[in-house]
N, C-alpha and C positions, 0 to 999 in steps of 0.2 A: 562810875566816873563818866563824867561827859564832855570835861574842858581838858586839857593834857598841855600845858606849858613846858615847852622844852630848854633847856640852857643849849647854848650852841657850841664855845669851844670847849673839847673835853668832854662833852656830855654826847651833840652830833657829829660832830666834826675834830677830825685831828687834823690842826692847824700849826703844832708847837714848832715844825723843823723850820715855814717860813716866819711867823714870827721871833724865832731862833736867829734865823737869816739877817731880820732885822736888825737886831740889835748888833751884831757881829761886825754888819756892814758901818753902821752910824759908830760905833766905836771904834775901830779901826782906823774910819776918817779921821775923828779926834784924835787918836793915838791916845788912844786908853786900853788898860789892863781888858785883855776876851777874859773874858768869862768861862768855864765850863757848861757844855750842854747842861747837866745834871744842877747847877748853880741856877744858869736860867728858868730852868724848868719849877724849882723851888720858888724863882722870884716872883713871875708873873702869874692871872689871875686876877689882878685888878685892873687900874689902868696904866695905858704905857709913863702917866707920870710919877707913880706909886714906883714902877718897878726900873724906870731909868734911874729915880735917886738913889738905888743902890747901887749903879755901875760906875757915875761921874759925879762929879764934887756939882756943888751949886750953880757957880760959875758956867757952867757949861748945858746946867740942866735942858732949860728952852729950848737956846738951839741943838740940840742931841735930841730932845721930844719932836720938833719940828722937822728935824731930818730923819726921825724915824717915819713919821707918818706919809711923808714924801715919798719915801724908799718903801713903805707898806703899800701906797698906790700901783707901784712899779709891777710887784710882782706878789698881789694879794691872791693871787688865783693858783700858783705855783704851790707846788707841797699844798693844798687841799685835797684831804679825803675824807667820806665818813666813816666813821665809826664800824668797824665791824655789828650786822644785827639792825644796822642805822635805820634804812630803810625798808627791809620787809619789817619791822619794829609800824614805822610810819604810814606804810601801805595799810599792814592790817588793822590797828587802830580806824583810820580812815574809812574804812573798809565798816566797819562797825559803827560807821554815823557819828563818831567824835569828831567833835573842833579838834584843831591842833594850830599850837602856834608857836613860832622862836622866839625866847625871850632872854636879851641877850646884854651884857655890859658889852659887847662889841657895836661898833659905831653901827648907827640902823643903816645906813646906803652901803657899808661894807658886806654886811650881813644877807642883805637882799640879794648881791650882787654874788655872792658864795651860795645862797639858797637854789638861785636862777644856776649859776655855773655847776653845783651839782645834782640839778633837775629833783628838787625837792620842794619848790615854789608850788607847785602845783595843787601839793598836798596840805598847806599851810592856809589858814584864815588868815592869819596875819603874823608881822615878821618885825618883832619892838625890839629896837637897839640903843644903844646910848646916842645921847643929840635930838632922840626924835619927843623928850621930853625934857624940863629941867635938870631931872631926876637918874639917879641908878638906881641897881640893886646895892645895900639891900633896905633903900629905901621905902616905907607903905605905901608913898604916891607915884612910885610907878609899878609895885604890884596894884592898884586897885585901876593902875590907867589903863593898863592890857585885861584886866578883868571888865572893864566897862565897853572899850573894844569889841570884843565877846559878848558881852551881855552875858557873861557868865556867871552861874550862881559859883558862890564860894565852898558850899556844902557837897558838890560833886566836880570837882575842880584839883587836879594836884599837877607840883612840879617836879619834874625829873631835870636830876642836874648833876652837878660836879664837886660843889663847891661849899663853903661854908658860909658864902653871900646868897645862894641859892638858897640853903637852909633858913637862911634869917627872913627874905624876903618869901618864900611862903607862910612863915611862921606869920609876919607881921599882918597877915588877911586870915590868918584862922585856916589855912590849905595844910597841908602835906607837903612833906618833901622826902622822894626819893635818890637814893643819890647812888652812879656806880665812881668806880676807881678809877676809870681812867683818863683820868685828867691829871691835875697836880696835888691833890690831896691825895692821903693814906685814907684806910677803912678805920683807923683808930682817931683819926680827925673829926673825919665825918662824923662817926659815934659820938666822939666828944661835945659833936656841934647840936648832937640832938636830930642827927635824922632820921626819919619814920623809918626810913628802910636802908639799907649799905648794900650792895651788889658790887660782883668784880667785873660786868661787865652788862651789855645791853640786850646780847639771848637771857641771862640768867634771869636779867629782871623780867624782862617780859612773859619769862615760860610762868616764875613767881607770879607779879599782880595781875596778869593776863591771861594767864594759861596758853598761851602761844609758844611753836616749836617756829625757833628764828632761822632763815640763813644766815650764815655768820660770813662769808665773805667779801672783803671792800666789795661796795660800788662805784 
């Protein structure tokens, strides 16, 4: 392996309490039904218009998307942390002459701006988020736009993620996709989605496709 495409939320980063925050706050304004933690955590994953039309009626969609992303400016940096593994994961990778990059359905100026605030910019080629293309995951033209970014071959290139959009969108370039748990999917999801590998967490993976012994706690 020589290109290493990361997913960001769930995969580097636990982000789920202020996005949680989010939506709490915008519906509360509305006077709509809270939601349970454990309800949220099921919903989102895609984007916040996917996962607000399960909380409010139509009527109210827009403005409820709008006031979330207002109120996600506010306090995008709050409740960030990564990943237990997150970073010596990243160091040593690096460390070994691989590209690395974020590749993320999170908005690309949100993601930068979370890369910079938890001092992982550094270690990153490049840092692709939704908006900085037409395109998401797990669309092929924006896996092949961060693979051109790189100048990455696809033949020693894999993604580590979360998700079952991760899955699709390395599949759709002929890549790999490794996937741990702790984001919002189960191990029996991911399985069903077809990913190369399930892992419960991000030491596991790395001791597995890396032979690496991780620290495991937050940075």
């Amino acid at each position: 392996m020589q290109s290493l495409l990361f997913d960001l939320d769930g995969t580097l980063l636990d982000h789920f309490t202020c996005l949680a925050r989010c939506y709490e706050h915008v519906l509360t304004d509305l006077h709509q039904p809270i939601p349970a933690r454990d309800q949220v955590r099921r919903a989102v994953g895609g984007s916040v218009e996917l996962t607000m039309a399960k909380f409010v009626p139509e009527e109210l969609h827009k403005e409820a998307c709008a006031r979330w992303k207002e109120y996600l400016k506010e306090i995008l940096c709050e409740d960030a942390y990564l990943m237990p593994g997150a970073l010596s994961l990243i160091q040593a990778l690096k460390a070994q002459g691989n590209q690395l990059a974020v590749f993320t359905n999170k908005v690309g100026v949100h993601s930068r701006t979370l890369c910079d605030h938890l001092e992982i910019s550094q270690y990153m080629d490049a840092v692709v988020g939704a908006d900085d293309t037409p395109y998401r995951k797990p669309q092929k033209e924006f896996s092949e736009h961060v693979l051109k970014i790189l100048n990455a071959n696809p033949e020693t290139t894999v993604l580590i993620g979360d998700s079952p959009f991760d899955i699709q969108a390395a599949h759709a370039i002929g890549i790999p996709a490794h996937c741990v748990i702790t984001g919002t999917h189960s191990a029996e999801e991911l399985i069903e989605a077809k990913a190369d590998g399930v892992y419960p967490d991000l030491p596991t993976l790395g001791k597995t496709l890396f032979n690496l012994d991780l620290l495991t706690e937050f940075a």
